[in-house]
Each structure stands twice: as structure tokens, then as C-alpha cells.
C-alpha positions as a Python dict, from the first residue, in 0.01 Angstrom:
ca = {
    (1, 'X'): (0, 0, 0),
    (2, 'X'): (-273, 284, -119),
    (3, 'X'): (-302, 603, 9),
    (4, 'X'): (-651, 813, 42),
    (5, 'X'): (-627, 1198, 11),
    (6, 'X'): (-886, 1432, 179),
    (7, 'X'): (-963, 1760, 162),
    (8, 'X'): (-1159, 1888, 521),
    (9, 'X'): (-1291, 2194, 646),
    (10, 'X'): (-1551, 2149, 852),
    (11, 'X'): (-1641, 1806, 1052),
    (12, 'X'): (-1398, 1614, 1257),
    (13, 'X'): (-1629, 1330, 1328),
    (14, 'X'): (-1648, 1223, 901),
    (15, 'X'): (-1281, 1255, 907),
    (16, 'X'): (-1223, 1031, 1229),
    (17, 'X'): (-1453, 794, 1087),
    (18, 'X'): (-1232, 765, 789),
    (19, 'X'): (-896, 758, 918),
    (20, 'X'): (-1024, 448, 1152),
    (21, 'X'): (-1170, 264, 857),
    (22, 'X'): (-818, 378, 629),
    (23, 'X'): (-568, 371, 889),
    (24, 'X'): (-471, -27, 959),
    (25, 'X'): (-338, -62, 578),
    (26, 'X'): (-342, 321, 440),
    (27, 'X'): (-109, 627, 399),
    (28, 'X'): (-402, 899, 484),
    (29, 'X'): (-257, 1232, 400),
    (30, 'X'): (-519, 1535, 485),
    (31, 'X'): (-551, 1911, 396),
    (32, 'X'): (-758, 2092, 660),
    (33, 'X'): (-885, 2448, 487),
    (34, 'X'): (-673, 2718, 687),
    (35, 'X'): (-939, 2923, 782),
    (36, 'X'): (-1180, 2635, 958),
    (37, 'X'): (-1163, 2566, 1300),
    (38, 'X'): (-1013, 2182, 1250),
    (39, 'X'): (-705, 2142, 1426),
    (40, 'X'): (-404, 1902, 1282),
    (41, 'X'): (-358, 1806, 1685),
    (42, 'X'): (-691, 1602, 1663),
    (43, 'X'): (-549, 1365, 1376),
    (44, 'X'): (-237, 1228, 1506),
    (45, 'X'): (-287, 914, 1444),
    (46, 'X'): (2, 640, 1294),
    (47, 'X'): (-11, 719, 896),
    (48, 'X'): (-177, 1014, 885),
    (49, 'X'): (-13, 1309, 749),
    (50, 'X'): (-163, 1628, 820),
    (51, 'X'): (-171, 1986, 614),
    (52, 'X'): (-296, 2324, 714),
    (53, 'X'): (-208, 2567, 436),
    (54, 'X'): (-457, 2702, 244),
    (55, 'X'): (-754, 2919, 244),
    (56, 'X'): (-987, 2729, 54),
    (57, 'X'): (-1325, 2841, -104),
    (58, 'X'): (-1510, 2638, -351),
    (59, 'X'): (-1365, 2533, -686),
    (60, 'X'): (-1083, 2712, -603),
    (61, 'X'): (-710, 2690, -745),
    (62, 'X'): (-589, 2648, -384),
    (63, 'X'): (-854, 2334, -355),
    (64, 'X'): (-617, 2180, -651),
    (65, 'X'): (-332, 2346, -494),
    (66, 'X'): (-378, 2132, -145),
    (67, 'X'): (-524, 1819, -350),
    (68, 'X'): (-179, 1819, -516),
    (69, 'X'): (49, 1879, -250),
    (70, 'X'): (-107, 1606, -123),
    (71, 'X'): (-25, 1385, -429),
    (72, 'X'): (326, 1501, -416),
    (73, 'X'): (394, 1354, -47),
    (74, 'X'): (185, 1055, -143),
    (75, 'X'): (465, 1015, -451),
    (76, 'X'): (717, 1034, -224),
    (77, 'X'): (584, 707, -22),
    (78, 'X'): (796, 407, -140),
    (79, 'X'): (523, 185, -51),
    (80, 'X'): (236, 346, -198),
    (81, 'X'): (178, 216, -498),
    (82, 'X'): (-200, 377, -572),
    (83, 'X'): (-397, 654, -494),
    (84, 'X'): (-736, 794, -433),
    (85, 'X'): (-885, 1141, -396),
    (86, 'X'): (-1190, 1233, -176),
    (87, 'X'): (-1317, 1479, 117),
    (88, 'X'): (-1450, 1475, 398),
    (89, 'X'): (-1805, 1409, 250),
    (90, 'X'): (-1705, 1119, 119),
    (91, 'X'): (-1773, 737, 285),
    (92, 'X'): (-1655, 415, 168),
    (93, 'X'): (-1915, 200, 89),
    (94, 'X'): (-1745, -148, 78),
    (95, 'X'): (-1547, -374, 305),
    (96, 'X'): (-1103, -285, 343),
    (97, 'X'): (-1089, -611, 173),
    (98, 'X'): (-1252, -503, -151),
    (99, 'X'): (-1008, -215, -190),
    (100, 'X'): (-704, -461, -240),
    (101, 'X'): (-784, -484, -609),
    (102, 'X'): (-654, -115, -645),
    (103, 'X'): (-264, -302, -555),
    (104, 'X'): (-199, -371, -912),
    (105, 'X'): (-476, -172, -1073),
    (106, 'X'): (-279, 30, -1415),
    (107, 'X'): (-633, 225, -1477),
    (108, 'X'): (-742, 562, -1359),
    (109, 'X'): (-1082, 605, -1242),
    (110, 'X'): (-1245, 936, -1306),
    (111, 'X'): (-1494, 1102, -1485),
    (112, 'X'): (-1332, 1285, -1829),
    (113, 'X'): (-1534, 1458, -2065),
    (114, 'X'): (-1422, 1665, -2370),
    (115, 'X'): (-1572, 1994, -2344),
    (116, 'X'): (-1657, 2018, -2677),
    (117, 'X'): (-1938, 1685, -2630),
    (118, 'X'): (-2099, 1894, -2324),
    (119, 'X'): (-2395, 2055, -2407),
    (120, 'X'): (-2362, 2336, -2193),
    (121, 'X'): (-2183, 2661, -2301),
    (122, 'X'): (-2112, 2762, -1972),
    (123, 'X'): (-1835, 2503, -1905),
    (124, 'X'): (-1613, 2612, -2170),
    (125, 'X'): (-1703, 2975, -2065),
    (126, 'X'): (-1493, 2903, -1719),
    (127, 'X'): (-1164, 2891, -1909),
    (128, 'X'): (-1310, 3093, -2219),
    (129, 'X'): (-1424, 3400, -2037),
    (130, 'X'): (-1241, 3299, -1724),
    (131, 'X'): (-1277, 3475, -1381),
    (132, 'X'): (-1090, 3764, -1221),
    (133, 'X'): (-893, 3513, -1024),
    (134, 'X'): (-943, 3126, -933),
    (135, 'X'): (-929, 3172, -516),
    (136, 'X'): (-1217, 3407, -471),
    (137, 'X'): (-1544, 3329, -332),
    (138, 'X'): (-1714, 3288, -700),
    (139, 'X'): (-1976, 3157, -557),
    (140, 'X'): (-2038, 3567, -433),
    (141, 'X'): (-2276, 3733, -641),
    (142, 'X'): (-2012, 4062, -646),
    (143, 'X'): (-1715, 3851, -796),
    (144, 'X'): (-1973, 3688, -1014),
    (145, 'X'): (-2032, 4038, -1198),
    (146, 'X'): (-1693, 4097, -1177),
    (147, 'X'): (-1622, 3798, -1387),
    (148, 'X'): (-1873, 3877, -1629),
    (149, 'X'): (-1680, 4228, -1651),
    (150, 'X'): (-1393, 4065, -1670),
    (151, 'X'): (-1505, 3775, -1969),
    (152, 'X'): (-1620, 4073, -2181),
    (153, 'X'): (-1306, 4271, -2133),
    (154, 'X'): (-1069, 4021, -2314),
    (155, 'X'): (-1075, 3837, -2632),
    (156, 'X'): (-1200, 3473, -2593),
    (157, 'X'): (-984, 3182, -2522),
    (158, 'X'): (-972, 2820, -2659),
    (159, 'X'): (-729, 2672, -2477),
    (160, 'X'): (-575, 2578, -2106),
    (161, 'X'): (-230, 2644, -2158),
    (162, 'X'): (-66, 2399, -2456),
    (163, 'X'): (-379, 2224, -2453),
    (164, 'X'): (-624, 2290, -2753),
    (165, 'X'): (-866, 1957, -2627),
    (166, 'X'): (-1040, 2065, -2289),
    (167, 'X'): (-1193, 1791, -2084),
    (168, 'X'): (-1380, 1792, -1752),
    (169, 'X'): (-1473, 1604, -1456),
    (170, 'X'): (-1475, 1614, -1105),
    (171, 'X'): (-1158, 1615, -913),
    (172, 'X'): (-1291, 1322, -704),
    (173, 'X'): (-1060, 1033, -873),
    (174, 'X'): (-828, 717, -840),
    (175, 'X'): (-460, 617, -990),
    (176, 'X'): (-160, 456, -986),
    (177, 'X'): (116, 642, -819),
    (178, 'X'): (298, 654, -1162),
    (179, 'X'): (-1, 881, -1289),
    (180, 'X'): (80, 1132, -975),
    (181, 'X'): (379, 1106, -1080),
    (182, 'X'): (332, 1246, -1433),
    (183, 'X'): (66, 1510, -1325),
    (184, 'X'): (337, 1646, -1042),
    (185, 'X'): (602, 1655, -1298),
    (186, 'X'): (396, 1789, -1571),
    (187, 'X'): (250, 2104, -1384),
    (188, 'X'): (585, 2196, -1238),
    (189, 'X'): (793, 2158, -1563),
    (190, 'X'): (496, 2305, -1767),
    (191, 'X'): (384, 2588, -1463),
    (192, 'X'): (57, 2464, -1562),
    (193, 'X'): (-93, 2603, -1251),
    (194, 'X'): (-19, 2955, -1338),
    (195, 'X'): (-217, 2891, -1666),
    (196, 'X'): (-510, 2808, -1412),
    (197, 'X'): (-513, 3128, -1228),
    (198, 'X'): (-785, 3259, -1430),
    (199, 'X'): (-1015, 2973, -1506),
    (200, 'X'): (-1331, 2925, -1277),
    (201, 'X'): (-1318, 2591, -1087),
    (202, 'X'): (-994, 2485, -1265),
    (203, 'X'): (-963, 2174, -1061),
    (204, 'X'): (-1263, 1997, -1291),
    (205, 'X'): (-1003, 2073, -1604),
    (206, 'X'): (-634, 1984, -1446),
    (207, 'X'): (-649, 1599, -1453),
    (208, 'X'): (-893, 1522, -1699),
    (209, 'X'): (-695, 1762, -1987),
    (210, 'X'): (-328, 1692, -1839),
    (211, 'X'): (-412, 1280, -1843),
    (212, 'X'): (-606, 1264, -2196),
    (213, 'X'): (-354, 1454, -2373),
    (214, 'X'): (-117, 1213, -2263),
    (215, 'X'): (51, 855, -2301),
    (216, 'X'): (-244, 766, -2009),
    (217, 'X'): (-553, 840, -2231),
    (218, 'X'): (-581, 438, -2331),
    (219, 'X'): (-573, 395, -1929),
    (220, 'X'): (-911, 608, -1826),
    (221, 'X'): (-1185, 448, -1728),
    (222, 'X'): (-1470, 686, -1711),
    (223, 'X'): (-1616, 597, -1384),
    (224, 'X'): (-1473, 732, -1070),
    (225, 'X'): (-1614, 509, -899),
    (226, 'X'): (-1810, 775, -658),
    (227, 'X'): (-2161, 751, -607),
    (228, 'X'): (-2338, 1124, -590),
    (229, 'X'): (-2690, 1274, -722),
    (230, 'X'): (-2707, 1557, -945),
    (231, 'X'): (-3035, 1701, -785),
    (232, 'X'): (-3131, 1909, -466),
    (233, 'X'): (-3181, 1761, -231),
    (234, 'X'): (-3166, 1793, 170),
    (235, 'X'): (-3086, 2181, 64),
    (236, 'X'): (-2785, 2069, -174),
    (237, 'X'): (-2701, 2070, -517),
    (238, 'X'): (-2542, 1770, -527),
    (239, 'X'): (-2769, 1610, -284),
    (240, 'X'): (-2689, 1530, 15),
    (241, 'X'): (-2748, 1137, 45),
    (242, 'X'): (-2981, 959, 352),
    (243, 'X'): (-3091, 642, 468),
    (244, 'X'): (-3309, 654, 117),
    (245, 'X'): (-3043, 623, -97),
    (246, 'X'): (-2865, 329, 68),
    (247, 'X'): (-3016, 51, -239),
    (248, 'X'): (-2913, 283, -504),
    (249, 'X'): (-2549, 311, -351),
    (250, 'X'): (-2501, -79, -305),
    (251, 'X'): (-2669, -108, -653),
    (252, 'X'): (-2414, 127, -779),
    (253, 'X'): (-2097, -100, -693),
    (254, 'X'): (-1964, 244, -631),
    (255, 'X'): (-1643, 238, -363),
    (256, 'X'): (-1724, 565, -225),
    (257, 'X'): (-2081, 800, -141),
    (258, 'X'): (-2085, 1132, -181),
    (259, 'X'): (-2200, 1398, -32),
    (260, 'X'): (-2257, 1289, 374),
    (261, 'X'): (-2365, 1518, 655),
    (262, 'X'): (-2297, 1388, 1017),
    (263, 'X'): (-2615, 1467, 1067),
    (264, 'X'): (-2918, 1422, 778),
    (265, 'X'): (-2697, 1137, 655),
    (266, 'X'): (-2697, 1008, 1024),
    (267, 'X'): (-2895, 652, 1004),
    (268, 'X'): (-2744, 621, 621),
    (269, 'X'): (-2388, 629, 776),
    (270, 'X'): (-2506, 383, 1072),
    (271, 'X'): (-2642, 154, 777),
    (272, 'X'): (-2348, 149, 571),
    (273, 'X'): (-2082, 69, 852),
    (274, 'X'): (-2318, -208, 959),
    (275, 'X'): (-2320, -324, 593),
    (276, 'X'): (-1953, -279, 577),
    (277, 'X'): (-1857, -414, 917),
    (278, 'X'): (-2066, -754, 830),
    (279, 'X'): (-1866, -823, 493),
    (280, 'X'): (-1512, -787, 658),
}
């Protein structure tokens, strides 16, 4: 058995929509940001495990926080046996059927970059310069001066706790329930979170630095399997996917899109249950 983790503040349709294409063969466990309206009574459904305990705001330490609490109960499951990570935004693409070959899948699927190969100074700034603290709104342009303040008022830092080698990625990802396993067992024996308080979005570091500095590294695949675009679009940064997209996405041979609306990705969603519904 898998289990699919989501993260939700906002739209109860996309998450009913995925715990009835999940639910028949699925452990769905679901955080629900504590300070949305979404209420755990509306997702009582067989296999669905539901979470309300954290304010969440974007790139947060709380986000990981939830995302990992999550993993933990998913652990837990003697019959799970591997895992994915998505959010409400997210829909599958492809039929149940083609998720089986996750059952006795030993790779992880995500995307893992060292920092050092990105040309972009301002990633390694989020754990070099840091931020006043991971769960504000850093998306405010107050706590954004703030965190300039607070880069300038501190001697630089190369690492993330024991680690030296820094890689990134989204959070959006797939294992085996052993690798949960390890990640769990590492933060809590290492209090690796704490060494996260300070690092802006630290959930694009924790399982891309944890897993390649580990016995796992020969075990990444760098592909999470996720399609997305990196442009605006439909007022997003990354865009928000329509009906225009859909060839790209089946090109892809992604198993998940990313981002959906309920409503601009209206006839895309339409199109890809159809598509879905016809290969079952």
C-alpha cells in the first residue's frame, strides 16, 4: 500500500477530488493550515487521516513541520510501504493502475541540487544570511527588510547544521517508507529542525541535504516526477496550468500537475479525469 500526503489551506473541492481518486487503495493523511477555513469534519472519509495544527505561511518551517508529521504517521502504517508528497494544487495525471509500480520502487524521486552548481547567489543566501525566523510571512515586504537587517548583523554561514554540502529542491517528492524512516529519525536524533529556524524556506534544503549526505544518495533520481512551469502565468509564478498545457503534461510522463485552480484550471481538470478515467 502507498500513502499520498497533502498539505491544504484553501479549496475543499481539489482535495475531495483527490481523496476519491486516492482513497480505494491509499493511506491519505492531510494537514489543513490552522488558520483557513477547511474543516477536518468535511474529510472523513475511510483512510484519510486528518491534521489541523499549524499556522502555515509560505516556505515556512511549520510547512515542513506538518509535511513531516505527516511522514511520521505514514511510518507508522504497517502496510504502507511508499510514499508521496503533494498539496492541494496538485492532480494526478495518470490512471490508479500506473501508480502500482511505486510497490517495490527502492528510488526517491525528487529534485536535488547542490547549491554550490546553482547559479544564483540568493539560494545559498537563505541559509547564509538567513531570516529573522522561518514562520513569518517572508513573503511581507517589512520582514523582508528585517531579514536583510538581520543577514548583515551576523557573520555568514556555510552550513545547515553538520552539513557542509547544501542541496535544494522542492519539497514536492516520492520514497520508500524506509527513507521516512531515516529522515524522521535523523531530525529528531540530530534536532535538525532547530538548525532550520533561521533559514528562509528551509523545506527546499531538509530532504535534499539530509538524503544526499546519506547511505540514500546512490538512490535519487532527480525527477520528482511533478509537472510545473517556471513562468507567470494566469497571475502565478509558478504558473498556474489550463486546458493549454494538457499535451505538454501527457508529454511529460509526469504522475502529478502542478499548480491547479478549481477554477482557471477548470476544463484542464475536466480533460485530465476524462483522460484518466478512459485508461483505468
Amino acid at each position: 500500500m502507498q500513502a499520498v500526503i497533502i498539505t491544504a489551506y484553501k479549496s475543499k473541492s481539489q482535495l475531495i477530488n483527490l481523496i476519491r481518486f486516492f482513497k480505494p487503495n491509499f493511506k491519505i493523511y492531510i494537514h489543513l493550515d490552522k488558520k483557513s477555513d477547511l474543516d477536518p469534519s468535511d474529510f472523513k472519509f475511510p483512510n484519510v487521516t486528518v491534521l489541523k495544527k499549524y499556522n502555515i505561511y509560505w516556505g515556512s518551517l511549520n510547512h515542513l513541520r506538518a509535511i513531516l508529521d505527516l511522514v511520521t504517521l505514514a511510518t507508522l502504517e504497517d502496510k504502507v510501504n511508499y510514499i508521496h508528497i503533494i498539496s492541494e494544487s496538485d492532480i494526478p495525471v495518470r490512471p490508479l493502475s500506473d501508480f502500482k509500480k511505486f510497490e517495490n520502487d527502492a528510488n526517491i524521486y525528487m529534485e536535488c541540487t547542490p547549491v554550490d552548481e546553482i547559479n544564483d547567489p540568493k539560494i545559498k543566501e537563505r541559509y547564509s544570511q538567513g531570516a529573522i525566523s522561518s514562520n513569518l510571512n517572508n513573503k511581507n515586504n517589512f520582514i523582508k527588510v528585517c531579514n536583510i537587517i538581520y543577514g548583515h548583523m551576523h557573520r555568514p554561514i556555510n552550513n545547515i547544521g553538520e552539513f557542509n554540502k547544501i542541496y535544494k529542491g522542492l519539497v514536492w517528492c516520492s520514497f520508500p517508507k524506509n527513507v521516512g524512516k531515516y529522515v524522521i529519525s535523523y531530525s529528531i536524533e540530530h534536532s535538525f529542525l532547530d538548525k532550520l529556524n533561521h533559514v528562509l524556506i528551509p523545506e527546499e534544503f531538509f530532504f535534499q541535504t539530509v538524503l544526499s549526505n546519506s547511505k540514500y544518495l546512490s538512490r535519487i533520481k532527480k525527477n520528482n516526477l511533478r509537472f510545473d512551469k517556471w513562468e507567470k502565468k494566469n497571475g502565478s509564478l509558478p504558473a498556474i496550468l489550463d486546458i493549454s498545457d494538457i499535451n505538454e503534461i501527457h508529454q511529460s510522463k509526469c504522475y502529478f500537475a502542478r499548480k491547479i485552480d478549481p477554477v482557471i484550471s477548470k476544463k484542464l481538470i475536466k480533460e485530465i479525469i476524462e483522460y484518466r478515467d478512459g485508461l483505468s
